[in-house]
C-alpha positions as a Markdown table, in Angstrom:
| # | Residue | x | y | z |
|---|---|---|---|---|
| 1 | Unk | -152.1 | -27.4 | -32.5 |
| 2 | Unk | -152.1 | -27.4 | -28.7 |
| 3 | Unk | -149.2 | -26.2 | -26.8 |
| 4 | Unk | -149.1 | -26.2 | -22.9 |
| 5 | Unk | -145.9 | -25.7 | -20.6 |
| 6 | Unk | -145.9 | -27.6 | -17.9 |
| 7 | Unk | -146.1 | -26.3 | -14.1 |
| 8 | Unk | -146.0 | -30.1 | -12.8 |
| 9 | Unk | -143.5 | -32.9 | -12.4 |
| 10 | Unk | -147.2 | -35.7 | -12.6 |
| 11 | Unk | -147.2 | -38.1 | -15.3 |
| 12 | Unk | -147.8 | -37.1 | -18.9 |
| 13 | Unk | -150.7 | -38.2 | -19.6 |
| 14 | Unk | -152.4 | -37.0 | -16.4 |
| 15 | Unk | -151.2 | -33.7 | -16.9 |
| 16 | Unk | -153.4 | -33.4 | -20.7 |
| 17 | Unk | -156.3 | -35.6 | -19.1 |
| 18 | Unk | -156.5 | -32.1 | -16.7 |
| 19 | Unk | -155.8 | -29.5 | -19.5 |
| 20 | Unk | -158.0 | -30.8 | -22.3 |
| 21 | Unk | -161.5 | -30.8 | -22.0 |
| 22 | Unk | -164.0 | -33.9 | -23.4 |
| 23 | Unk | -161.2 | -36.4 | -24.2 |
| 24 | Unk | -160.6 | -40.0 | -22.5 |
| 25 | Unk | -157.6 | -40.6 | -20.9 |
| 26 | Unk | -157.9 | -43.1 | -23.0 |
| 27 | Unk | -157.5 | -41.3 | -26.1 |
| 28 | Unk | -154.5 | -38.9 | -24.8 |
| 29 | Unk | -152.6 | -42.1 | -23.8 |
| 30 | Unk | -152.8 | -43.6 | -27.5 |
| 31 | Unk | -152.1 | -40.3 | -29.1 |
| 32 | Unk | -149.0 | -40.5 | -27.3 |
| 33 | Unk | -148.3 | -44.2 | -28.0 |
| 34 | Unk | -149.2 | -43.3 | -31.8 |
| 35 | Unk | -145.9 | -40.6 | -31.6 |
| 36 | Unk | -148.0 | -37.7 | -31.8 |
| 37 | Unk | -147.4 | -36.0 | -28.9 |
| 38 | Unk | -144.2 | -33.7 | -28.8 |
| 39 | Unk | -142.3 | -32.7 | -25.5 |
| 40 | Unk | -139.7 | -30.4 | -25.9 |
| 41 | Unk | -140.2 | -30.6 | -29.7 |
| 42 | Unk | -139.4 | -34.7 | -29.4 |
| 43 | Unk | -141.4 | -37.8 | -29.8 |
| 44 | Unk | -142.4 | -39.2 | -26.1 |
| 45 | Unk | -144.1 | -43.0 | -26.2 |
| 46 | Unk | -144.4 | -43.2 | -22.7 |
| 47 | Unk | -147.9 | -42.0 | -21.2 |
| 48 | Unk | -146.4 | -42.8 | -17.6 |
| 49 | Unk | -143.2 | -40.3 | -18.8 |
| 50 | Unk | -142.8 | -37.9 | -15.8 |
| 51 | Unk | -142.3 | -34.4 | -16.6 |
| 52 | Unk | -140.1 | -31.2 | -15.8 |
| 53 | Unk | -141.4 | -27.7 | -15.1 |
| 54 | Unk | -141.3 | -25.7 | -17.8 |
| 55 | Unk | -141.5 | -28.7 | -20.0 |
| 56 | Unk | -143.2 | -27.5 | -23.8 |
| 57 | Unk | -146.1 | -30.5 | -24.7 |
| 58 | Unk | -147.0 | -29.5 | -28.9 |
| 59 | Unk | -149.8 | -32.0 | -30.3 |
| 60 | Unk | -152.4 | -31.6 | -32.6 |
| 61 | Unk | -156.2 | -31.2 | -31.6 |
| 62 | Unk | -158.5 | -33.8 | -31.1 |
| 63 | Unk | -161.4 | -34.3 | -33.4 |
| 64 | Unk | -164.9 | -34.9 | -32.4 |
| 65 | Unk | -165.1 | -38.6 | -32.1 |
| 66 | Unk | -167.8 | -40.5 | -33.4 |
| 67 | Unk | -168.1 | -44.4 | -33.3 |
| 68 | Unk | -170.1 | -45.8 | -36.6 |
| 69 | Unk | -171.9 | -49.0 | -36.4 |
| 70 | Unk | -171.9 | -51.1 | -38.6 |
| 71 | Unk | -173.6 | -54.8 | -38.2 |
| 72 | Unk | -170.5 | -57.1 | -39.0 |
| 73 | Unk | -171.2 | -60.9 | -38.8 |
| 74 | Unk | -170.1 | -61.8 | -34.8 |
| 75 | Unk | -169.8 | -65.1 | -33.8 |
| 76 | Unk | -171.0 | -65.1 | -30.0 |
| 77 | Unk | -169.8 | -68.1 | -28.4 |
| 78 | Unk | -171.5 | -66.4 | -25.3 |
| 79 | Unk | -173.4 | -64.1 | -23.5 |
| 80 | Unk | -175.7 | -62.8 | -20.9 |
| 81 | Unk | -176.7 | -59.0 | -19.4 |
| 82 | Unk | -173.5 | -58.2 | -18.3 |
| 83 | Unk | -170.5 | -59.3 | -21.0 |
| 84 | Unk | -170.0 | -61.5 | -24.4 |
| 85 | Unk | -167.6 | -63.8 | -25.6 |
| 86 | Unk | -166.9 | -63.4 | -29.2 |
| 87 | Unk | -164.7 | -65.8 | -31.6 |
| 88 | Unk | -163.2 | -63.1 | -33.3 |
| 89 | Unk | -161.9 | -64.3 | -37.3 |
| 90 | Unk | -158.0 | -63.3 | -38.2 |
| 91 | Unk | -158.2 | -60.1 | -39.8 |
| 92 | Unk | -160.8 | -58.2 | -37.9 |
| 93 | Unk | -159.0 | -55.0 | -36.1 |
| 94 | Unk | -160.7 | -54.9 | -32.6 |
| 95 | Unk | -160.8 | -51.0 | -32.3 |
| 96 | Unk | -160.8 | -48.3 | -35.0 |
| 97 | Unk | -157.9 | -46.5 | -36.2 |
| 98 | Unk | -156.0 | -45.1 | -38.9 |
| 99 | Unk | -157.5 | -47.3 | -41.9 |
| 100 | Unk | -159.9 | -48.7 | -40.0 |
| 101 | Unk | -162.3 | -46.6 | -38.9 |
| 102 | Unk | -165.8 | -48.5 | -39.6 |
| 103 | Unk | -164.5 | -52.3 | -40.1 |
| 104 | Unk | -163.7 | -52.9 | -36.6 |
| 105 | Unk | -165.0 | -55.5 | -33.5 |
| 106 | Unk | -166.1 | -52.2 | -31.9 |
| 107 | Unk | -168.2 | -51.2 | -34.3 |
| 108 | Unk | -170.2 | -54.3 | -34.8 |
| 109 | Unk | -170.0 | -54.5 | -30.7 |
| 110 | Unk | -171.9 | -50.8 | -30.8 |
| 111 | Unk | -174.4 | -52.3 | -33.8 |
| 112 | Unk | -174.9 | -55.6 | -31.9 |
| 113 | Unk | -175.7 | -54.6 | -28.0 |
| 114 | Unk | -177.9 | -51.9 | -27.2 |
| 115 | Unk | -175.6 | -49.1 | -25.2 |
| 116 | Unk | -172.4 | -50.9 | -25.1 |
| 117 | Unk | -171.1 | -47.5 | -26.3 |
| 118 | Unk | -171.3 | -45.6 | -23.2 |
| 119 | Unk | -169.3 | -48.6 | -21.2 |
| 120 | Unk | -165.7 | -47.7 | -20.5 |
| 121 | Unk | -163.5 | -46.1 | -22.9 |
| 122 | Unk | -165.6 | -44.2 | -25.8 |
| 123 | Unk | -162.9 | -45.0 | -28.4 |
| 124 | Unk | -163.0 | -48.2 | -27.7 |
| 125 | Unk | -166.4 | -49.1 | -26.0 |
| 126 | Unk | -166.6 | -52.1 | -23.6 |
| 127 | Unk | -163.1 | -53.4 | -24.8 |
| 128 | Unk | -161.0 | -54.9 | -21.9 |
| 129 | Unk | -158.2 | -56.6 | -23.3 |
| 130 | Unk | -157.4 | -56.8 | -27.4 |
| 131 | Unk | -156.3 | -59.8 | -29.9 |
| 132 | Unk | -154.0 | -58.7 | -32.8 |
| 133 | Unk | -155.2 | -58.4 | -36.4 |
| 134 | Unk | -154.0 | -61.6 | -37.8 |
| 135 | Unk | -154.8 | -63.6 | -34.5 |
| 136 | Unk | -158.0 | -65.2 | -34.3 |
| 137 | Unk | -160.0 | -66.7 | -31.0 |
| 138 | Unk | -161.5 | -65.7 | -28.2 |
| 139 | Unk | -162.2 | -62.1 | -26.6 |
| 140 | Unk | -164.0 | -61.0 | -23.8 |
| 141 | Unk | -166.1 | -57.4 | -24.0 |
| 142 | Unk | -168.3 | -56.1 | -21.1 |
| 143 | Unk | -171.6 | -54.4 | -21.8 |
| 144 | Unk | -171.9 | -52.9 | -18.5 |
| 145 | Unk | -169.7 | -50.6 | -16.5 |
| 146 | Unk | -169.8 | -52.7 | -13.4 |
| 147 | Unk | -168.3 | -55.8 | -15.4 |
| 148 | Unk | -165.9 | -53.8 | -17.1 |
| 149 | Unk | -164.6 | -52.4 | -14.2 |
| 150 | Unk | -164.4 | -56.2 | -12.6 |
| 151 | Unk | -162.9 | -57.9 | -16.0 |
| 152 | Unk | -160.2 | -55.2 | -15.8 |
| 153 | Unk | -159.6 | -55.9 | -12.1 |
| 154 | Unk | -159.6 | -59.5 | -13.4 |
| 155 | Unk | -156.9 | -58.6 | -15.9 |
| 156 | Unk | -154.9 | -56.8 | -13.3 |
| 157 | Unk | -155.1 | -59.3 | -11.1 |
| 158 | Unk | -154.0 | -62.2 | -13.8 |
| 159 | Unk | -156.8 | -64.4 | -12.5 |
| 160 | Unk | -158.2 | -64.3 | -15.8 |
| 161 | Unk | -156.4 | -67.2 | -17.8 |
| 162 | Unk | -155.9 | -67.3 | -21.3 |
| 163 | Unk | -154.3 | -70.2 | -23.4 |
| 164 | Unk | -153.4 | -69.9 | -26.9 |
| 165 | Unk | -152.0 | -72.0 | -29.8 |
| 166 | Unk | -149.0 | -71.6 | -31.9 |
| 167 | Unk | -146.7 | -73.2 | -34.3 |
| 168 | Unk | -143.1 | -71.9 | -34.2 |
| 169 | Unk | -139.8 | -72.4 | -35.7 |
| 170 | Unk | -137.3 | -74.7 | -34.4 |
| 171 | Unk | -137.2 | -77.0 | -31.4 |
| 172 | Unk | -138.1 | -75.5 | -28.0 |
| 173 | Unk | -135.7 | -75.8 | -25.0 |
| 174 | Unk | -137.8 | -78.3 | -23.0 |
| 175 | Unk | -141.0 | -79.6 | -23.3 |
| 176 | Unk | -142.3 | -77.4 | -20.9 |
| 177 | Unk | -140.7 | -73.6 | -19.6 |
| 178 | Unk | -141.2 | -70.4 | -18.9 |
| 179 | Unk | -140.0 | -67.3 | -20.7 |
| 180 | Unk | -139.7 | -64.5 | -17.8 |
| 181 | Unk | -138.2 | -61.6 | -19.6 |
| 182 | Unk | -139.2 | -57.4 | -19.4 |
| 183 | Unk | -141.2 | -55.9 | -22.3 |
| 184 | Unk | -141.5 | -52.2 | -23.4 |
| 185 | Unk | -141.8 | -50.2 | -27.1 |
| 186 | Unk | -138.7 | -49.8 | -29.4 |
| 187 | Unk | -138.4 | -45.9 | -30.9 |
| 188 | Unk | -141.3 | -47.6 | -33.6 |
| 189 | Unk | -143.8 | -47.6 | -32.0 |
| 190 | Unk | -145.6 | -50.9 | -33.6 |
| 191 | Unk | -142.8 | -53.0 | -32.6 |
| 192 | Unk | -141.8 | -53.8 | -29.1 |
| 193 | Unk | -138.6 | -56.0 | -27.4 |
| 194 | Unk | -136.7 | -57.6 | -24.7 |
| 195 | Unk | -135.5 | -55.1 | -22.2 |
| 196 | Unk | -133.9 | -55.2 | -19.3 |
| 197 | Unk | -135.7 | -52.1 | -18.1 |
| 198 | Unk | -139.0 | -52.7 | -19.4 |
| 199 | Unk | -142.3 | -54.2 | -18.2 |
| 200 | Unk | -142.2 | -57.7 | -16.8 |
| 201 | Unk | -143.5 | -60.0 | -19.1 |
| 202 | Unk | -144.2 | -64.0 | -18.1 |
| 203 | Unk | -145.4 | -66.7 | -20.9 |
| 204 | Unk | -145.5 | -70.2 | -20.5 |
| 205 | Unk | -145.3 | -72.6 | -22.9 |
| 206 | Unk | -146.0 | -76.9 | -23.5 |
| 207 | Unk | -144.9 | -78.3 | -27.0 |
| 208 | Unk | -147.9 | -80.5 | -27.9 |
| 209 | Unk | -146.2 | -81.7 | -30.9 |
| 210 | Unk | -142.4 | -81.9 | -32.2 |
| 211 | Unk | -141.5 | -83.4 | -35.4 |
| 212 | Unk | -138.0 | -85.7 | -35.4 |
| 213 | Unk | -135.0 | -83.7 | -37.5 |
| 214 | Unk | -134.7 | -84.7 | -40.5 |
| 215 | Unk | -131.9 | -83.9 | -43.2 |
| 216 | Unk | -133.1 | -80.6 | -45.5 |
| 217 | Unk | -136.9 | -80.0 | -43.4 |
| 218 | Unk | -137.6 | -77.4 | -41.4 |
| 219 | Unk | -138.6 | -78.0 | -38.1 |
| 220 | Unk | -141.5 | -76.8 | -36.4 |
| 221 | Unk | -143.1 | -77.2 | -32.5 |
| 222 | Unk | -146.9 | -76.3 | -32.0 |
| 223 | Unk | -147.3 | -75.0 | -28.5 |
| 224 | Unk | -150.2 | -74.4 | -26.4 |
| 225 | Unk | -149.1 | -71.0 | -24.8 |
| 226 | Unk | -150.6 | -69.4 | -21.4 |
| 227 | Unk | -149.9 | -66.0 | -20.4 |
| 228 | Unk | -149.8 | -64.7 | -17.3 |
| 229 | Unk | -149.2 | -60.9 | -18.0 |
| 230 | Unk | -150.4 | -59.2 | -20.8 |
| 231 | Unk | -148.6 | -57.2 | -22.5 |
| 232 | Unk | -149.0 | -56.0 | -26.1 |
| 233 | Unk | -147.0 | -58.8 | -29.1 |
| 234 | Unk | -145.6 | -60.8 | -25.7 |
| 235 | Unk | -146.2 | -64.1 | -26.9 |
| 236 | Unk | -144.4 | -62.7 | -30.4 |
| 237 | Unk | -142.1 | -61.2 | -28.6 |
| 238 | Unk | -141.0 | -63.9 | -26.0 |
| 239 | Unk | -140.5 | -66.5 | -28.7 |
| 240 | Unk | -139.0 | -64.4 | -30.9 |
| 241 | Unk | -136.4 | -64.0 | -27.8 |
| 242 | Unk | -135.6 | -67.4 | -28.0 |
| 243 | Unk | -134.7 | -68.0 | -31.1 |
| 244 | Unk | -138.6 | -69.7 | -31.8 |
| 245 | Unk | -140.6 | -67.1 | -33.7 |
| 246 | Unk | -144.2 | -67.4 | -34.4 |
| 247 | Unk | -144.6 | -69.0 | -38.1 |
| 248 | Unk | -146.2 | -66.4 | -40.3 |
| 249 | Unk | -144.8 | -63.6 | -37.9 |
| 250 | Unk | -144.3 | -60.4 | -40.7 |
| 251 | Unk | -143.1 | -58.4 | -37.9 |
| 252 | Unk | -140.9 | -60.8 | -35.3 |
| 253 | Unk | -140.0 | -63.3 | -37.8 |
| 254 | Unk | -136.5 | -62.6 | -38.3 |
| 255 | Unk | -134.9 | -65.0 | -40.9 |
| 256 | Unk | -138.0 | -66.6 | -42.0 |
| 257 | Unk | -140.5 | -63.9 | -42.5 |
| 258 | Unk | -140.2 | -64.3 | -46.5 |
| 259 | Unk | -140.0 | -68.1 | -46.6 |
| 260 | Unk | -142.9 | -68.4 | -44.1 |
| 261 | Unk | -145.3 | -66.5 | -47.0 |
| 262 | Unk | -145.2 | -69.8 | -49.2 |
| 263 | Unk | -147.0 | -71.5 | -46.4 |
| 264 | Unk | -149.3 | -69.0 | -44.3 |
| 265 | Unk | -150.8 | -65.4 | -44.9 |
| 266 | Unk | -151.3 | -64.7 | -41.5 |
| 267 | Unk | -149.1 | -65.3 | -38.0 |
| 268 | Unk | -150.2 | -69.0 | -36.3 |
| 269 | Unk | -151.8 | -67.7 | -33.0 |
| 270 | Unk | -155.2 | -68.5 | -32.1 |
| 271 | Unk | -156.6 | -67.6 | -28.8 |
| 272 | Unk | -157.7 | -70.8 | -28.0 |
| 273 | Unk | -159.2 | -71.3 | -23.9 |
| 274 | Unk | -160.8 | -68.5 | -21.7 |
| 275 | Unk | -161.2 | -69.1 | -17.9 |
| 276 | Unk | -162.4 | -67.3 | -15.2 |
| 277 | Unk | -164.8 | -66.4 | -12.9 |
| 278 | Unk | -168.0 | -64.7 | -12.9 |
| 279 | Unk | -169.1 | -62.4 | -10.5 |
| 280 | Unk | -171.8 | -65.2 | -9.0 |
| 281 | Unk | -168.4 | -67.1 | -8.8 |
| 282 | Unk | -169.5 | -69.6 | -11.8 |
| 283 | Unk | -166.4 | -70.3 | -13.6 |
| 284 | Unk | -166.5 | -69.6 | -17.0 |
| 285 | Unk | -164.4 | -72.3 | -19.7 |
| 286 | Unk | -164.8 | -71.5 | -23.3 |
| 287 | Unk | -162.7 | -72.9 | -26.1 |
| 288 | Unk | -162.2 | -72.0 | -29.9 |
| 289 | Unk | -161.4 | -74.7 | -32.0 |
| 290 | Unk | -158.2 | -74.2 | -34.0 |
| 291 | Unk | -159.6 | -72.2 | -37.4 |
| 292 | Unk | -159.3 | -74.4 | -40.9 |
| 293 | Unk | -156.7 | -72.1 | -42.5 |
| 294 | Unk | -154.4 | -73.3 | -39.8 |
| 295 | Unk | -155.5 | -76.6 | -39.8 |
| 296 | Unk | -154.8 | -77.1 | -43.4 |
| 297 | Unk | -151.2 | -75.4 | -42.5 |
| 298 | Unk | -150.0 | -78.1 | -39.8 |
| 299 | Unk | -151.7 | -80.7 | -42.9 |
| 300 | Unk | -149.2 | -79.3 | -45.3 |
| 301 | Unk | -146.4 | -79.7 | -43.0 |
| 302 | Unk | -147.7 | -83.0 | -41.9 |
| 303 | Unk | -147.7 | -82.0 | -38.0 |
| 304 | Unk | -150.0 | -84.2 | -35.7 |
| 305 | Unk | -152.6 | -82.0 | -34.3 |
| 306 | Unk | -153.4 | -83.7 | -30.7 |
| 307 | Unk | -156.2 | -81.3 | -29.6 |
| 308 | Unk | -159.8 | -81.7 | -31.5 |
């Protein structure tokens, strides 16, 4: 174990970046988001979690990390010297972790493209923003430091736009709104929710199709959803807020997350456009069409699918 008391009142995670040698800020920020990190012999979540002097910090050593490649099928939708566009397939964890630790995006990204393992974090190589398990579509990974420092500005900056489609429960408040409500982790740290003191959080939403009520059926919307911060689950989350959780949703579902398992085996969100601009200022428009397990979903419940 490592044990350091502190002599600063800096955040957290600056404070181990400076006291342990050969490991990614990076990697000390998701060992403490993982719960693994102990001040004053308590969990802390928070890497931005300012401490005390004489605060005690307990956590276990890091092991040598090694990425493994391994050449998973990748479907590039595109790419040139500087980044690719992958259509990543529902199940595929980006990054490794517990479970996962050769079955990953990353490690068919560090089989794929020469060097892409020396750009930007080296637990999670040329990765600049991250799709949940279960949610297919499109994601962007840079395979040069200068783009991954832009794409992350880009990201930052929210002139990076990114559209996604879902099919929720219930009927939506309007046909077109905004959900503007703060974000940050619950004590578990897989699941986060609405706080009032937590990270601000904006989706935006259009219904592109809403069945008529009818006596005994379920109703359902499918949205097109843009986001315009990032945070981790918010488009889960949000919905979920509303009383509208994402169909399919083991985590967020609420009421529903037994009965949705006769009709789906994953959550309905598929990261569907990606916009923005290149560093030559071409703009960039890439779209993934909706995957057939989906499709065949919105059959069975005999929803009109308006986009091809």
């Amino acid at each position: 174990m490592l044990n350091f008391v502190a002599d600063t009142t800096e955040r957290l995670d600056k404070f181990l970046v400076q006291h342990i040698k050969d490991v990614s800020r990076g990697r000390i920020q998701k060992a403490i988001k993982d719960g693994v990190v102990l001040l004053n012999g308590k969990q802390v979540l928070a890497p931005h979690h300012f401490l005390k002097i004489n605060d005690k910090i307990e956590l276990p050593e890091f092991e040598p990390y090694k990425l493994i490649a391994n050449s998973l099928k990748l479907k590039v939708v595109y790419e040139n010297d500087d980044l690719a566009v992958i259509d990543k397939p529902p199940g595929l964890v980006v990054h490794p972790a517990a479970g996962h630790r050769d079955d990953t995006l990353v490690n068919a990204l560090i089989s794929r493209f020469s060097g892409i393992e020396k750009i930007g974090d080296p637990t999670r190589p040329g990765i600049v923003h991250r799709l949940d398990e279960d949610t297919s579509g499109l994601i962007v990974v840079a395979k040069t430091q200068k783009y991954f420092d832009y794409l992350k500005d880009l990201f930052k900056n929210r002139e990076l736009d990114k559209q996604y489609l879902t099919l929720v429960h219930g009927k939506l408040p309007a046909l077109h709104g905004k959900i503007d409500k703060p974000i940050e982790k619950t004590s578990t740290h897989q699941k986060m929710k609405v706080v009032e003191e937590g990270r601000p959080a904006l989706t935006e939403y259009n219904v592109l199709a809403e069945p008529k009520k009818q006596e005994g059926v379920d109703q359902y919307s499918l949205l097109l959803v843009k986001l315009h911060t990032g945070r981790t689950h918010q488009i889960r989350v949000h919905l979920s807020s509303i009383g509208n959780p994402v169909v399919g949703d083991d985590l967020y579902g609420g009421q529903y997350k037994q009965k949705d398992k006769d009709i789906i085996s994953r959550q309905f969100l598929h990261a569907h456009r990606l916009k923005f601009k290149l560093m030559d200022n071409t703009v960039l428009e890439l779209e993934s069409p909706l995957p057939e397990d989906l499709r065949q979903v919105l059959k069975k419940l005999a929803i009109n699918f308006p986009i091809s």
